[in-house]
C-alpha positions as CSV (number, residue, x, y, z in Angstrom):
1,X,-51.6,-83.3,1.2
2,X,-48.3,-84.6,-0.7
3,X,-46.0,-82.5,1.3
4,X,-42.3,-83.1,2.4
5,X,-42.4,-81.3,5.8
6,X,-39.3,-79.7,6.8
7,X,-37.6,-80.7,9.8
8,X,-35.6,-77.3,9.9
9,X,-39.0,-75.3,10.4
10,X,-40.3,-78.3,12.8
11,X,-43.5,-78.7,11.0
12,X,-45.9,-81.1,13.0
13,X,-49.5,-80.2,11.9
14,X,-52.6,-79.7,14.5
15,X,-55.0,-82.4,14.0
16,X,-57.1,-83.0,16.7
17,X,-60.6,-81.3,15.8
18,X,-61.1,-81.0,20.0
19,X,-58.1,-79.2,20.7
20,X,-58.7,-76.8,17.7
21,X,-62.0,-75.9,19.0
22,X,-60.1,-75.8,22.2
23,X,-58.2,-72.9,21.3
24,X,-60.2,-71.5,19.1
25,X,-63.0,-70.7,22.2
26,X,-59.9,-69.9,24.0
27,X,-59.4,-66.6,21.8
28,X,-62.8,-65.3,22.9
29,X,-63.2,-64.3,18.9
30,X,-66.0,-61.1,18.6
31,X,-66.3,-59.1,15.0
32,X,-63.8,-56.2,15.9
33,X,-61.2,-58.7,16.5
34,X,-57.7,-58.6,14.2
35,X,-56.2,-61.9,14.6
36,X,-52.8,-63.0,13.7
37,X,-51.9,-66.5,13.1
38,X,-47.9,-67.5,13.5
39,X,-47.3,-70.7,11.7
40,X,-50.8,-72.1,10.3
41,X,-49.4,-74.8,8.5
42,X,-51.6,-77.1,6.4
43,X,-54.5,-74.1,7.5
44,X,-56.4,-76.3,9.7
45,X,-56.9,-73.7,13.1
46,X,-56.8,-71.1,10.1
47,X,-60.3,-73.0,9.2
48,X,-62.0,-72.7,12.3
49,X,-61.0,-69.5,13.3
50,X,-62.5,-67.8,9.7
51,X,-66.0,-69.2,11.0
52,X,-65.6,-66.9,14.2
53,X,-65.9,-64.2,11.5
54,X,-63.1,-62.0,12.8
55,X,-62.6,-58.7,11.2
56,X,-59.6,-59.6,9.5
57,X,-57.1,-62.9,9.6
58,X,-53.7,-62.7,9.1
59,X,-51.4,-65.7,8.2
60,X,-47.6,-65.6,8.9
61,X,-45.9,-68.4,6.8
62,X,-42.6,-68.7,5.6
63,X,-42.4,-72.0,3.8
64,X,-43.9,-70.6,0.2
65,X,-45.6,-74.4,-0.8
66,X,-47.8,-74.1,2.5
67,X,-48.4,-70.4,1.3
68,X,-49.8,-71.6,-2.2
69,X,-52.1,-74.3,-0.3
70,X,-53.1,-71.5,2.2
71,X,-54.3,-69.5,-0.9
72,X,-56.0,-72.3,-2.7
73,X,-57.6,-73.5,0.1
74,X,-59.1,-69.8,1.6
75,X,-58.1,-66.9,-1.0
76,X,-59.6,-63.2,0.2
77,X,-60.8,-65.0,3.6
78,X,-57.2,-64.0,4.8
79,X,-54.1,-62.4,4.4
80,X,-51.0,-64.3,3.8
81,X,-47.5,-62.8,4.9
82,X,-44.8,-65.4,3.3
83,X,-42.3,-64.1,5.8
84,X,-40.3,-65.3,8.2
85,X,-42.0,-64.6,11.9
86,X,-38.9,-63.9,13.6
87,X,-38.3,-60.9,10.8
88,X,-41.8,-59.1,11.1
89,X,-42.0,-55.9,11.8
90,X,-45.3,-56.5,14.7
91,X,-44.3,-52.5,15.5
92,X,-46.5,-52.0,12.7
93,X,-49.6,-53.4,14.4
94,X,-49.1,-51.3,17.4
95,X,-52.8,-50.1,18.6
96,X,-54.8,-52.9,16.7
97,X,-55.2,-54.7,20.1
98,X,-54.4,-58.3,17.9
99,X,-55.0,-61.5,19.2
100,X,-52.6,-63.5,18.4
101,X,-52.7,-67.8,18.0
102,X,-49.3,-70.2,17.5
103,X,-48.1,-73.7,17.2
104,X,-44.7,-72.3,17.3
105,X,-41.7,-74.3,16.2
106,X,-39.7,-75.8,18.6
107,X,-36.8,-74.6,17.7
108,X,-37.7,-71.0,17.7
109,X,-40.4,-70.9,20.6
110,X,-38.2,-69.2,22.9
111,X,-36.7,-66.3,20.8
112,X,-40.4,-65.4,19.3
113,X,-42.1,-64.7,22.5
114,X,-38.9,-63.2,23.9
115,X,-39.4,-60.5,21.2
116,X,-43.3,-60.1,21.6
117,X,-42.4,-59.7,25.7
118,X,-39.8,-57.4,24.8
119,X,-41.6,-55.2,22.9
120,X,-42.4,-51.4,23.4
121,X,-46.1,-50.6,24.7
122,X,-47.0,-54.4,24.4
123,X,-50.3,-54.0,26.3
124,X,-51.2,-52.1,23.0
125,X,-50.0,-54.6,20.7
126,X,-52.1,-57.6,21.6
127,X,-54.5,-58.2,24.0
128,X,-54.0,-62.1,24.1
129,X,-51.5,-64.3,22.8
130,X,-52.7,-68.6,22.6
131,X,-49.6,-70.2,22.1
132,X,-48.5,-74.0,21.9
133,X,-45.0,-75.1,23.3
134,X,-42.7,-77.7,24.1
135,X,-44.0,-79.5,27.2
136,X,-40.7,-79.0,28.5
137,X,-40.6,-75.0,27.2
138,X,-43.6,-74.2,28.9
139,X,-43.0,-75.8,32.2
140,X,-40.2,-72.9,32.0
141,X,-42.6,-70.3,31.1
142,X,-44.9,-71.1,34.0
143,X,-42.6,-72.4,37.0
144,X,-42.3,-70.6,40.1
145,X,-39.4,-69.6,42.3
146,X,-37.3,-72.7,44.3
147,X,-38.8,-75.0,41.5
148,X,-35.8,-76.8,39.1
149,X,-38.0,-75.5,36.0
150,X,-37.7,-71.6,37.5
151,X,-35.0,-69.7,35.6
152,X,-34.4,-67.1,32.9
153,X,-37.0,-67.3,30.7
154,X,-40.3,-67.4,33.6
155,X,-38.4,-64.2,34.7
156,X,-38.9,-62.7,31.9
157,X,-42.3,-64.1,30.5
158,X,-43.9,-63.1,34.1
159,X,-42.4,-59.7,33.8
160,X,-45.2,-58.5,31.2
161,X,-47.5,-61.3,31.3
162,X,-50.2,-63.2,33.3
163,X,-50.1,-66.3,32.0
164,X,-52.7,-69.5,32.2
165,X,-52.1,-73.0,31.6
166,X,-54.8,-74.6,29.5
167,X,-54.2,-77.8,28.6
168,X,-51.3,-80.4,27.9
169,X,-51.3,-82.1,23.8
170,X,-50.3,-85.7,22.9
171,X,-48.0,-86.3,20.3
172,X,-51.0,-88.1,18.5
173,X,-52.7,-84.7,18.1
174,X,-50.4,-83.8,15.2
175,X,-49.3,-85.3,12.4
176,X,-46.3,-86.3,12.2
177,X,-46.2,-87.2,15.9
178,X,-43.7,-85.2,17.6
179,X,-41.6,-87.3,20.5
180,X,-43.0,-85.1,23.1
181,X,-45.9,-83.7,24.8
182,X,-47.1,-80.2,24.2
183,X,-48.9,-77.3,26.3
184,X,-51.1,-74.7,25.5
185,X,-50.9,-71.4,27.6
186,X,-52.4,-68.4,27.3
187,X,-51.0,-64.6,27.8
188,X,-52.4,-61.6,28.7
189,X,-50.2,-58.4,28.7
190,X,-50.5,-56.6,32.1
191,X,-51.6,-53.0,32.5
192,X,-49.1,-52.5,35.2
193,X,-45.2,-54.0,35.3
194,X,-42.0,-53.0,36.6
195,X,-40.4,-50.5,33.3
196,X,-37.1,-50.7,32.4
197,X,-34.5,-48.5,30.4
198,X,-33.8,-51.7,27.9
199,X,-35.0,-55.5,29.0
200,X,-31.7,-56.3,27.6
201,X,-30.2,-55.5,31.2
202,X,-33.0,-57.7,32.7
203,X,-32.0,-60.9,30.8
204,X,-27.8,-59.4,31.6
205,X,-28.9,-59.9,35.4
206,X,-30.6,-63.3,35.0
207,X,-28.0,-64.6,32.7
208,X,-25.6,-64.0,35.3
209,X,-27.1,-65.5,37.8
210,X,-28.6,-68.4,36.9
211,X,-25.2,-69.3,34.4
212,X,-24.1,-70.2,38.3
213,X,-27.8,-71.4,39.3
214,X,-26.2,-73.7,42.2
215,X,-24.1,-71.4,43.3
216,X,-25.0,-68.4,46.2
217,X,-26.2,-65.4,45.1
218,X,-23.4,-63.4,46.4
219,X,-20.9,-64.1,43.4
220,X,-23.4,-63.0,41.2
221,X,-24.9,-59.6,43.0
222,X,-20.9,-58.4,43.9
223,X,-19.9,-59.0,40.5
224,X,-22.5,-56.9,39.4
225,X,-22.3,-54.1,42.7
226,X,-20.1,-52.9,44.1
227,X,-22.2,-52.3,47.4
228,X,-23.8,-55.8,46.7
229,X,-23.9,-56.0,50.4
230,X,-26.2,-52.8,51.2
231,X,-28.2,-53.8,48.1
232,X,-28.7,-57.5,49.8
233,X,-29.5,-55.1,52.7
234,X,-31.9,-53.0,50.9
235,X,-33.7,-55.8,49.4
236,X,-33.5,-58.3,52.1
237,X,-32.0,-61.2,50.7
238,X,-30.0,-63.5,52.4
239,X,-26.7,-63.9,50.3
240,X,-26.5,-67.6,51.3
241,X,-29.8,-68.0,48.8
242,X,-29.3,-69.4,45.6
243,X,-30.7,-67.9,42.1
244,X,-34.0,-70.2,41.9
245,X,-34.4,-68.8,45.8
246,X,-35.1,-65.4,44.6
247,X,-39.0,-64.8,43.2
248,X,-39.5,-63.2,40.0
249,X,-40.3,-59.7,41.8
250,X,-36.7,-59.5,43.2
251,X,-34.9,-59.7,39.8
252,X,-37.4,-57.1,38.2
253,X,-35.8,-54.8,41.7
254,X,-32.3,-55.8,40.9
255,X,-32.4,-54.4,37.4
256,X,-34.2,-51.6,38.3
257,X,-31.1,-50.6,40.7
258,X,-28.8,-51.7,38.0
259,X,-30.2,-49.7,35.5
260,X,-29.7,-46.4,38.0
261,X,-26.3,-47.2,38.5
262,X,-25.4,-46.9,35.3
């Protein structure tokens, strides 16, 4: 393929036949399945995942010369959306119970599971997501409280979402080579999480307090109570903590009290 990949989309194609059967068994594929696949590049996952037979494929691609070889390469076998996958509307696949597969580009990673997580009824959106990342990213995703990876964003990927580590990816598994590592995780929406007004206010609380994350937690729960210290009380935290100190439960509590003090 005679193709100038664009460093602004960070393309890096999947090439590694074992790691696209990898997460292609991953998906658990049966004939009733709607699969969506963010990102499918030269087509290559797209490939494998057609011989599952799924009951319908759809491609999300924005750059239009990948769209034209997606076309050539499978025409009816799939549906192509030449959009951009931070601009779809998924609302509209509400109740298809999609699975849904990703190399997602680096530089977006973060802001397209952000909106998935944030979505209304998202158990009844997907019912898995397989998604590659950023070593680095998913370390985030995954780490646990009083770890230096723990922070905003495994907050709020853990508030929704049980999530599996499946495997780490060499750079020589793509081509080009990207400089770093890559992990494959998994995410399954959980029937039963903490519900909130907005998630806006949950990533408000974390932003605040991890924009101090060496600080104590005190700054950061009286700026946002008044009665910080019968709220430190009521949840029994010690005030001398620190914002990695406090488990992902405790922030999904906070915001629930902030969000009835409104």
């Amino acid at each position: 393929m005679n193709l100038i990949l664009k460093k602004s989309l960070g393309q890096n194609f999947l090439v590694d036949k074992k790691i696209i059967e990898i997460i292609t068994e991953e998906g658990n594929i049966n004939q009733n399945d709607i699969l969506i696949e963010v990102g499918p590049g030269n087509g290559a996952l797209t490939e494998n995942l057609i011989k599952k037979k799924p009951k319908l494929l759809i491609v999300i691609e924005k750059d239009k010369r990948l769209v034209n070889i997606l076309k050539d390469k499978f025409d009816s076998k799939i549906i192509i959306l030449n959009e951009d996958m931070l601009k779809v509307n998924y609302e509209d696949f509400l109740n298809k119970n999609i699975i849904i597969f990703g190399n997602l580009p680096y530089n977006i990673s973060t802001q397209i599971l952000a909106k998935w997580i944030k979505m209304n009824k998202l158990e009844n959106f997907c019912k898995k997501l397989i998604l590659m990342f950023q070593k680095e990213v998913a370390d985030r995703i995954i780490a646990k409280s009083d770890t230096k990876d723990y922070g905003r964003l495994s907050i709020l990927s853990n508030w929704k979402m049980k999530i599996n580590k499946i495997i780490d990816i060499e750079p020589t598994s793509f081509n080009p080579s990207p400089k770093v590592k890559s992990t494959l995780l998994s995410f399954v929406p959980k029937k039963n999480y903490y519900e909130f007004k907005d998630p806006k206010n949950l990533e408000h609380i974390t932003n605040i307090f991890f924009s101090q994350r060496r600080k104590m937690i005190k700054k950061p729960l009286k700026f946002l109570f008044k009665n910080f210290e019968e709220i430190s009380n009521e949840l029994s935290i010690d005030l001398k903590l620190r914002p990695q100190n406090l488990d992902n439960i405790t922030y999904y509590k906070i915001c629930k009290i902030y969000e009835s003090s409104m």
